[in-house]
C-alpha positions in Angstrom: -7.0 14.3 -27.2 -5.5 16.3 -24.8 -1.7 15.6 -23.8 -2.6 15.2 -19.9 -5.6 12.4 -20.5 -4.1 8.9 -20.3 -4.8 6.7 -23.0 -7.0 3.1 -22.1 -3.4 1.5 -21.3 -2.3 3.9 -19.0 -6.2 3.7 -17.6 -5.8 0.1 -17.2 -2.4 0.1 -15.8 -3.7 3.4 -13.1 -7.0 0.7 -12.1 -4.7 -2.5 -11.8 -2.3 -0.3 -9.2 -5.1 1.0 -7.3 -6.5 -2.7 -7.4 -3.4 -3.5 -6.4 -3.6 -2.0 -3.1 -7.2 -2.8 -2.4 -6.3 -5.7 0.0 -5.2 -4.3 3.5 -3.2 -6.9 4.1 -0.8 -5.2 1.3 -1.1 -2.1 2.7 -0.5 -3.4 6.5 2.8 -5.1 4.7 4.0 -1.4 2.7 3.3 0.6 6.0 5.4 -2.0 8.0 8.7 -2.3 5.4 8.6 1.5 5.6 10.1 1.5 8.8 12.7 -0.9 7.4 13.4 -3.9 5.3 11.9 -7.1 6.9 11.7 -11.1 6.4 8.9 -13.1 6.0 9.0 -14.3 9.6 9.3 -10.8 10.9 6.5 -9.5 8.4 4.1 -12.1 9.8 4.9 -11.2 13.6 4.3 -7.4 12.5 0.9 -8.2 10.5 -0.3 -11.0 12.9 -1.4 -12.7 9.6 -1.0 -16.2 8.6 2.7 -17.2 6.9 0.6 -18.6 4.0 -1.4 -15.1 3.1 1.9 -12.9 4.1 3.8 -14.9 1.4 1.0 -14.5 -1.1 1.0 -10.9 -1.1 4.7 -10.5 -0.8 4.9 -12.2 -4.2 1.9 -10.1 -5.4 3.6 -6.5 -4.7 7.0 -8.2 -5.7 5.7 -9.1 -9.2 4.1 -5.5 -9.1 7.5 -4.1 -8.4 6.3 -2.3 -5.5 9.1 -4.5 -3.5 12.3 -5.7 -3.7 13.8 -8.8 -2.2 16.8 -9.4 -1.2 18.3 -13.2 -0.1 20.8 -13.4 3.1 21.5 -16.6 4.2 18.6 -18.8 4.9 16.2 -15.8 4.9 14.5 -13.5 2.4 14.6 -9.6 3.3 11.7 -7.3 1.7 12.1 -3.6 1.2 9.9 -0.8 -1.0 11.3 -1.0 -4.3 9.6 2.7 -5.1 9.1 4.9 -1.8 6.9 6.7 -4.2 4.2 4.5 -3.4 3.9 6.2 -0.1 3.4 9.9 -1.6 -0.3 8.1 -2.7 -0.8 6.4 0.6 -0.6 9.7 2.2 -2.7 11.3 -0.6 -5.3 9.1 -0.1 -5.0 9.5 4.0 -5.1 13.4 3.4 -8.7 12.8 1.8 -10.1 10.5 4.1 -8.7 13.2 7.0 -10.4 16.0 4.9 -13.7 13.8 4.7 -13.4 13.1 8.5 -13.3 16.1 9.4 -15.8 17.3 7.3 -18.3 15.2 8.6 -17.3 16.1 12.2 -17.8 19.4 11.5 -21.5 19.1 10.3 -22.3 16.4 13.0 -21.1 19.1 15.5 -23.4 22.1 13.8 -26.1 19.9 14.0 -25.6 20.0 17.5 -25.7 23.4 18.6 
């Protein structure tokens, strides 16, 4: 087997990540605490999602290690743990863009 092939743990450990960040609602929460490091309260406001689901996926990516969190006073600050994480967002938004654009381009051919 070639070096650059993952073996079936690596596989399942690629599928659980891109599971992972499946659910919007994760993604609405990573693109948010990009901009900076936010509490629960001010993740809700941002995400206009219930306080119930935000705290559900905050613990998700936490026990992912995609965040970290961070305790002052009464209230519980989350930040990216790995601003790697965002180099695949934008991988991902470079194909859909590519794919757009692509389509665009044969709806507008059809056209003439």
């Amino acid at each position: 087997m070639a070096k650059s092939l993952l073996d079936q743990h690596q596989l399942k450990a690629v599928a659980k990540l891109f599971d992972l960040l499946a659910e919007p609602t994760r993604l609405d929460i990573l693109q948010n605490l990009k901009k900076a490091p936010l509490s629960v309260g001010q993740i809700v406001d941002a995400t206009n999602a219930k306080q119930s689901n935000i705290s559900k996926q905050l613990g998700i990516l936490h026990d992912a290690g995609l965040l970290k969190r961070e305790r002052q006073g009464n209230l519980i600050f989350y930040s990216i743990a790995d601003p790697m994480i965002f180099d695949l967002c934008a991988l991902v938004c470079g194909k859909l863009r590519k794919d757009a654009e692509s389509q665009l381009a044969l709806i507008r051919s059809l056209g003439k």
